[in-house]
C-alpha positions as CSV (number, residue, x, y, z in Angstrom):
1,X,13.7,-33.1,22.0
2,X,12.3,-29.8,20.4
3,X,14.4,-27.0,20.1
4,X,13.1,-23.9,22.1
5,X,13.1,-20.6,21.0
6,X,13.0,-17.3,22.3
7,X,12.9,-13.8,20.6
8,X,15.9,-11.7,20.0
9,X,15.1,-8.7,21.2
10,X,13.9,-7.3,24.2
11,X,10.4,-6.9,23.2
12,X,8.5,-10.4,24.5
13,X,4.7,-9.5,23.3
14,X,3.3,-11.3,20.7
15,X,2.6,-7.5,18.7
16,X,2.5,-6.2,15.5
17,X,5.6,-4.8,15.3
18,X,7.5,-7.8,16.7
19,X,6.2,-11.1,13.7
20,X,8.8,-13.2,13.1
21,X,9.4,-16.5,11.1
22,X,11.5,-19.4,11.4
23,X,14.8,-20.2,10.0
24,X,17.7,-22.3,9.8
25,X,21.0,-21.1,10.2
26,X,23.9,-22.7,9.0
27,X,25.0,-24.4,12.0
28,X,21.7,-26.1,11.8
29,X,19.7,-24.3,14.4
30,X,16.2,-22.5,14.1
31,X,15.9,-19.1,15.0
32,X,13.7,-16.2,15.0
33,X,14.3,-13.7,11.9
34,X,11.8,-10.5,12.4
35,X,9.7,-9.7,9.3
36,X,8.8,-6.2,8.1
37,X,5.3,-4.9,8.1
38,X,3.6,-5.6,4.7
39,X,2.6,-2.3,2.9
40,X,-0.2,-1.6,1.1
41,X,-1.0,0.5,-2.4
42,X,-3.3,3.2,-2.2
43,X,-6.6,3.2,-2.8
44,X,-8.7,5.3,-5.6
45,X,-9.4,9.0,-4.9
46,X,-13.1,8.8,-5.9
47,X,-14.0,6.9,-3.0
48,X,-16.1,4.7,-5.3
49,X,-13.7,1.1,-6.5
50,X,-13.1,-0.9,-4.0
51,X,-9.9,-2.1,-4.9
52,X,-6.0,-0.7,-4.5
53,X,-4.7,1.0,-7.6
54,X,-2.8,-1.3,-10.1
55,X,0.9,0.0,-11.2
56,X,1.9,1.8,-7.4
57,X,4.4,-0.1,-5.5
58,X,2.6,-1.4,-2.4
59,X,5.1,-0.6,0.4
60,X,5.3,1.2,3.7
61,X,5.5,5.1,3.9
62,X,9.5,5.3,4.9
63,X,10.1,3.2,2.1
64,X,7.6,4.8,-0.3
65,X,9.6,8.1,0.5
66,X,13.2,7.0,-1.2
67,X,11.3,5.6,-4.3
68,X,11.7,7.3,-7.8
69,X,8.6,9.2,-9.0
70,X,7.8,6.4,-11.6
71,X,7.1,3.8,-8.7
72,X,4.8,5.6,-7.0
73,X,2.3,6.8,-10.3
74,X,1.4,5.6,-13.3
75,X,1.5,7.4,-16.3
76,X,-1.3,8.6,-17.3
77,X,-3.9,12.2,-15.8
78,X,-4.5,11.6,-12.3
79,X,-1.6,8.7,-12.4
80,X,-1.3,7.5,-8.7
81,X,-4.5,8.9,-7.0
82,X,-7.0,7.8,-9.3
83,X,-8.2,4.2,-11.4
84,X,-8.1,4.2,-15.6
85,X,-12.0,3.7,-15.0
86,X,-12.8,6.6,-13.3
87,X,-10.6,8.6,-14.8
88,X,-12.4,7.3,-18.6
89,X,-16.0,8.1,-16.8
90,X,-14.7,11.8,-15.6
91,X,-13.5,12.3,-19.1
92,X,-16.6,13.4,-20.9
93,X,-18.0,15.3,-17.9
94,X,-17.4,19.3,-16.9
95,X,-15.8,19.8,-12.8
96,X,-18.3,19.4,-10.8
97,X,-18.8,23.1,-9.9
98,X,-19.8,23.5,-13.9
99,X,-22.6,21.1,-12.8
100,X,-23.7,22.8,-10.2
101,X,-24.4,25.9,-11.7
102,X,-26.1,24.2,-15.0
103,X,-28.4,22.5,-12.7
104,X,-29.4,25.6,-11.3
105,X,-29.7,27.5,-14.6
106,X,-31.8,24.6,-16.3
């Protein structure tokens, strides 16, 4: 017969904060070990790539709190907030307020 299961704590909702997967302990039984919320990287500050930056360590906020400063950028202007593209197509052009009032003038 199949060995039931039941979770180990007392929440008994099938929500986000309660995944588990399966395992087998020693005495060979499968139980229930709870998994951790999968964090992601953040995501370029010009609002224009769509994908998450490369070189930040994709984790959760609590964790991203007690890492070292060179996890969580890369080195480089505008390390952790902003993709080597962007930041290679900003390069050549004045702030955008210098724009503005060149615009105006012309």
């Amino acid at each position: 017969m199949v060995q039931r299961l039941t979770y180990r704590r007392r929440l008994s909702y099938n929500t986000a904060s309660n995944k588990t997967r399966l395992s087998r302990t020693p005495g060979n039984r499968i139980v229930y070990l709870y998994t951790k919320k999968v964090g992601k990287a953040p995501k370029s500050a010009c609002g224009v790539c769509p994908g998450r930056l490369r070189g930040v360590r994709a984790v959760r906020p609590k964790v991203l709190m007690r890492l070292s400063k060179t996890k969580k950028h890369v080195s480089r202007a505008y390390g952790g907030s902003m993709c080597a593209k962007c930041v290679r197509d900003r390069a050549g052009k004045p702030p955008v307020c210098q724009r503005l009032s060149v615009q105006r003038d012309g």
